[in-house]
C-alpha positions as CSV (number, residue, x, y, z in Angstrom):
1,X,115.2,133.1,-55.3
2,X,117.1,132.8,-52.0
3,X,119.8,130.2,-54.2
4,X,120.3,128.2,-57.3
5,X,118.7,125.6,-55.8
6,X,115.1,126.9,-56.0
7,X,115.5,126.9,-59.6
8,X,113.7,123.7,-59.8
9,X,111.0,124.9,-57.9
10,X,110.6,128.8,-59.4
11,X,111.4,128.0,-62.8
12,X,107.5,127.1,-63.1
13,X,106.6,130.6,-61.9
14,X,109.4,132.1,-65.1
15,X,107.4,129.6,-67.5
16,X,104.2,131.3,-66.7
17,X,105.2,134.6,-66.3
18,X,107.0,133.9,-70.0
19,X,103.7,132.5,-71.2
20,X,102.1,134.9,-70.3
21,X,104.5,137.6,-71.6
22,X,104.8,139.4,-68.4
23,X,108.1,141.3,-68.2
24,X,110.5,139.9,-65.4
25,X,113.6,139.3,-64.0
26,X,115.4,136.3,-62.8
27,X,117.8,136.9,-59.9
28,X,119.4,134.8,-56.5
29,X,119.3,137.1,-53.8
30,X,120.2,135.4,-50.6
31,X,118.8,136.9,-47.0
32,X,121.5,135.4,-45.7
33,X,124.5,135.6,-47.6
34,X,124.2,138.3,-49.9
35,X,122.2,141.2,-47.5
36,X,123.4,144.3,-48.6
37,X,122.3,143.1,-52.3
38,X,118.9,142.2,-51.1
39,X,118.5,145.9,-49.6
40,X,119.9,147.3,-52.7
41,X,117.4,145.0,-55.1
42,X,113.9,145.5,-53.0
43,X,114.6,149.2,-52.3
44,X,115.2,150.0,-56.1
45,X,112.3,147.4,-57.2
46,X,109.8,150.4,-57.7
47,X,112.0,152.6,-59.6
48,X,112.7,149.6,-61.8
49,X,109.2,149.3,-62.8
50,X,108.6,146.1,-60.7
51,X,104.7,145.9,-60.3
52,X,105.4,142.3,-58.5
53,X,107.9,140.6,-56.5
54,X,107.8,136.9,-56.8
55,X,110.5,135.9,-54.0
56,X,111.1,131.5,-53.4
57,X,113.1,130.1,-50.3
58,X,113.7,127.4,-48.9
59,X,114.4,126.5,-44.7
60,X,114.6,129.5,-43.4
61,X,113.2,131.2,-45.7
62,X,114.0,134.5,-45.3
63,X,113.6,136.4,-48.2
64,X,110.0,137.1,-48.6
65,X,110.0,138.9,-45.5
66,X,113.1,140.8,-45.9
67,X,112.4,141.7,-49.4
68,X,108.8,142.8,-48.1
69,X,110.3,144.7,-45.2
70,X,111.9,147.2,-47.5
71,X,110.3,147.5,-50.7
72,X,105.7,148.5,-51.0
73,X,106.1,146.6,-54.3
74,X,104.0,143.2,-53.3
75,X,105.9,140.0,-52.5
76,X,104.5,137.1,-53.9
77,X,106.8,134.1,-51.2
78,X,107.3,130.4,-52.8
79,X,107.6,127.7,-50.3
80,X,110.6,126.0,-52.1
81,X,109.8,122.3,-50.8
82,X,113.0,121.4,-48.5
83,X,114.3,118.0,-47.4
84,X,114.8,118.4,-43.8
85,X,110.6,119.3,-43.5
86,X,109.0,119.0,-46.7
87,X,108.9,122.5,-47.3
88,X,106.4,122.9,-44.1
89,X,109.5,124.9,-42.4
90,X,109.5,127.7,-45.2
91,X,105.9,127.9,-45.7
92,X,105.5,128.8,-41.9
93,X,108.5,131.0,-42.3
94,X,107.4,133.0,-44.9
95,X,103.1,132.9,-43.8
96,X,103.8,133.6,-40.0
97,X,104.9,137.3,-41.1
98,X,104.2,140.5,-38.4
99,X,101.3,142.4,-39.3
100,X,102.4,145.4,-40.9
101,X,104.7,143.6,-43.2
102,X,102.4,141.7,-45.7
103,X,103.7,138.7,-47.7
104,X,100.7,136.9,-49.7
105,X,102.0,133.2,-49.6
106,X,101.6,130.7,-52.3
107,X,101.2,126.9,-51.8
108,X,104.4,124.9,-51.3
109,X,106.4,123.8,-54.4
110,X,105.7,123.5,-57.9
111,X,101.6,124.5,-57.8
112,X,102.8,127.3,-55.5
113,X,105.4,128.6,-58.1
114,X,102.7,128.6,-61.0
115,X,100.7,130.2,-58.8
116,X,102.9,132.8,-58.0
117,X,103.6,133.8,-61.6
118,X,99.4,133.7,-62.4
119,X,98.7,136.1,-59.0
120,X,101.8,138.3,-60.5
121,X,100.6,138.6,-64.1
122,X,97.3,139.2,-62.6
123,X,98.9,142.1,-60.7
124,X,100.3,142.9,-63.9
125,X,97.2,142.9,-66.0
126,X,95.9,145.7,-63.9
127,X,98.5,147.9,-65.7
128,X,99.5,146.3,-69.2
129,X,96.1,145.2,-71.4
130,X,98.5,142.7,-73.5
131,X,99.1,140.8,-69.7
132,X,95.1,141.0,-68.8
133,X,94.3,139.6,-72.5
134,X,96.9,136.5,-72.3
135,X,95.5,136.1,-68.9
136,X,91.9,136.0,-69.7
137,X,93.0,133.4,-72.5
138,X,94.7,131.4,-70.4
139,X,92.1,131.0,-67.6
140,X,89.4,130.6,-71.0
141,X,91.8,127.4,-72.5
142,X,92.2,126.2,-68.7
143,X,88.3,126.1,-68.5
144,X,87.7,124.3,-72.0
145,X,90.1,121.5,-71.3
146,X,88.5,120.7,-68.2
147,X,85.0,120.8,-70.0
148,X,86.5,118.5,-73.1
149,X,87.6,116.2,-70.4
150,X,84.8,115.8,-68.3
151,X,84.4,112.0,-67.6
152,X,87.5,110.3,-66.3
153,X,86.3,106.9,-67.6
154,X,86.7,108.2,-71.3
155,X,91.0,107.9,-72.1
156,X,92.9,111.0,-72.9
């Protein structure tokens, strides 16, 4: 996350990847303050063993699209709703990207976040059976609650 301040925001996308028991690492990494360790952490993200980059900003929003400009792990970029636009200024930040430097973009927010950490355990999945089997359990329990709560008239 581009600052502390996402936490609130990407902390739903470490709950998922944690429920999901995806390996990860929490980090801030600003574009704008902190650039050389932003260089340093997408251009070593491979050799790490990073399969997935989940990166959240806010405003500007930077850091998808720095992070994607120098790593070919993919970047997963959060919205990280804002107060000056609603978080519409760093979803067009991070969608409008060049072609050639690909950022898949999540919804703004909290569903965005979750999202994020489901698209990067199923990135994961696709190497580590354990990720594809808590996956496929999750997406199983999703579909039962739904079915066990079918009529909205009945109280939960």
């Amino acid at each position: 996350m581009g600052s502390r301040s996402d936490w609130d925001t990407m902390e739903h996308a470490v709950q998922k990847l944690e429920e999901l028991g995806v390996p990860h690492e929490v980090r801030v990494v600003s574009a704008h303050r902190t650039p050389d360790l932003l260089f340093e952490y997408a251009q070593t993200a491979q050799d790490r063993g990073l399969l997935a980059i989940i990166a959240g900003a806010g405003g500007a929003a930077h850091l998808p699209g720095m992070v994607a400009a120098k790593t070919v792990v993919p970047v997963l970029g959060v919205p990280v709703q804002s107060r000056a636009l609603n978080g519409l200024d760093s979803l067009l930040s991070i969608v409008q990207m060049p072609g050639g430097v690909p950022v898949a973009t999540l919804a703004i927010g909290k569903a965005g976040a979750i999202n994020a950490g489901l698209l990067a355990a199923s990135i994961v999945a696709a190497h580590r059976p354990e990720v594809r089997a808590a996956l496929e359990a999750f997406r199983r329990a999703q579909t039962e609650r739904v079915l066990g709560d079918a009529d909205p008239r009945v109280p939960v």
